[in-house]
C-alpha positions as CSV (number, residue, x, y, z in Angstrom):
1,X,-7.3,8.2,0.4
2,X,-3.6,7.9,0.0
3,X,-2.0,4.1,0.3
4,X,1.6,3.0,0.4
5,X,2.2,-0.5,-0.9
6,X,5.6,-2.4,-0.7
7,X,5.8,-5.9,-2.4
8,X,5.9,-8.3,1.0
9,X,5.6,-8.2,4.1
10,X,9.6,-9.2,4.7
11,X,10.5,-5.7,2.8
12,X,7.9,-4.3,5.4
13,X,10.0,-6.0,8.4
14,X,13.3,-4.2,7.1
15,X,11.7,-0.9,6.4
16,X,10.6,-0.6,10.3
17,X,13.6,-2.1,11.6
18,X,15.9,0.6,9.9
19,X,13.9,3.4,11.0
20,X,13.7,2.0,14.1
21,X,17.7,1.9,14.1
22,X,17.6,5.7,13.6
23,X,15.4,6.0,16.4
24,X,12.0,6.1,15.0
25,X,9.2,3.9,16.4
26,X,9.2,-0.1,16.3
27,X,6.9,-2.3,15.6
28,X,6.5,-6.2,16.5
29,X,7.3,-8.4,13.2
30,X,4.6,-11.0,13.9
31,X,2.2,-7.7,14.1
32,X,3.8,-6.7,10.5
33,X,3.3,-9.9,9.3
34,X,-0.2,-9.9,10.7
35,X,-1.6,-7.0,9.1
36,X,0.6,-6.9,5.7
37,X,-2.1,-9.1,3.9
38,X,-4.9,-7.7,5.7
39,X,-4.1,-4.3,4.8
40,X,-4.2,-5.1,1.3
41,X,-7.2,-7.5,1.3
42,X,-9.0,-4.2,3.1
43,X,-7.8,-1.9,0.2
44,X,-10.4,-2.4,-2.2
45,X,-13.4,-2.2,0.7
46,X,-11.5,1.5,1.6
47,X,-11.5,2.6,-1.8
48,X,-14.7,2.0,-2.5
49,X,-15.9,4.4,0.2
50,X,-12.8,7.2,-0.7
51,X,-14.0,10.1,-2.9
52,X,-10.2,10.6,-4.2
53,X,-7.8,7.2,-4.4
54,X,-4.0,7.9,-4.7
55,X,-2.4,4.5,-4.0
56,X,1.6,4.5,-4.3
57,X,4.3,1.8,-4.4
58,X,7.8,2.2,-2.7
59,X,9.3,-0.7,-3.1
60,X,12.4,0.2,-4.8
61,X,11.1,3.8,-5.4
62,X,7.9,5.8,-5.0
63,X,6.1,5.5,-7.9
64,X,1.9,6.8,-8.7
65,X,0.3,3.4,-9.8
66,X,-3.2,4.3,-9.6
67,X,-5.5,7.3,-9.0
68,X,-9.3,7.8,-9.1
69,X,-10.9,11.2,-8.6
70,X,-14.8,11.2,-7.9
71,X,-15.1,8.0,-9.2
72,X,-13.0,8.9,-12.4
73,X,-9.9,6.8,-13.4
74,X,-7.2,9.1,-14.4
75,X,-4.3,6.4,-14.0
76,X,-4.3,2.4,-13.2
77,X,-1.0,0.9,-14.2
78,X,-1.9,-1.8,-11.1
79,X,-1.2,-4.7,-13.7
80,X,2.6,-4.2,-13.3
81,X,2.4,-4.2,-9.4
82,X,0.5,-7.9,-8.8
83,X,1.2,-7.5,-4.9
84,X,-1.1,-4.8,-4.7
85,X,-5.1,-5.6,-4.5
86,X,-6.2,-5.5,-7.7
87,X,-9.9,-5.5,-6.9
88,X,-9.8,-1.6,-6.8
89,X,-13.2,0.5,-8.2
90,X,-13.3,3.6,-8.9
């Protein structure tokens, strides 16, 4: 399983709209809004059933925060990013 986290919702919004600008897809920003926390309330349920957990944030650049293999931690640095789910088990 391989997740991309951004710190809110609103950084979301502006993310779609500029690649929507360049002609990618749109998508609604109450439907964002919508499933921004939901997404990451769901993350820790996902995990739990994912083998291999790669789970990335991009707000300001793409960086590895936390990786599980076969149950095995090999990285969780997901103190320093509070906006993602914390709840993760390897």
């Amino acid at each position: 399983m391989i997740c991309i986290a951004l710190a809110s919702d609103e950084l979301a919004v502006k993310r779609v709209l500029a690649r929507f600008r360049k002609g990618g897809y749109g998508i609604p920003e109450i439907t964002i809004k919508k499933q921004y926390p939901q997404s990451n309330q769901n993350l820790a349920a996902v995990a739990a059933k994912a083998d291999n957990i790669f789970i990335f944030d991009n707000t300001n650049r793409f960086v590895l925060v936390y990786v599980s293999k076969q149950g095995q931690v090999i990285k969780n640095t997901l103190r320093q990013f509070p906006w993602i789910n914390q709840g993760i088990q390897a």
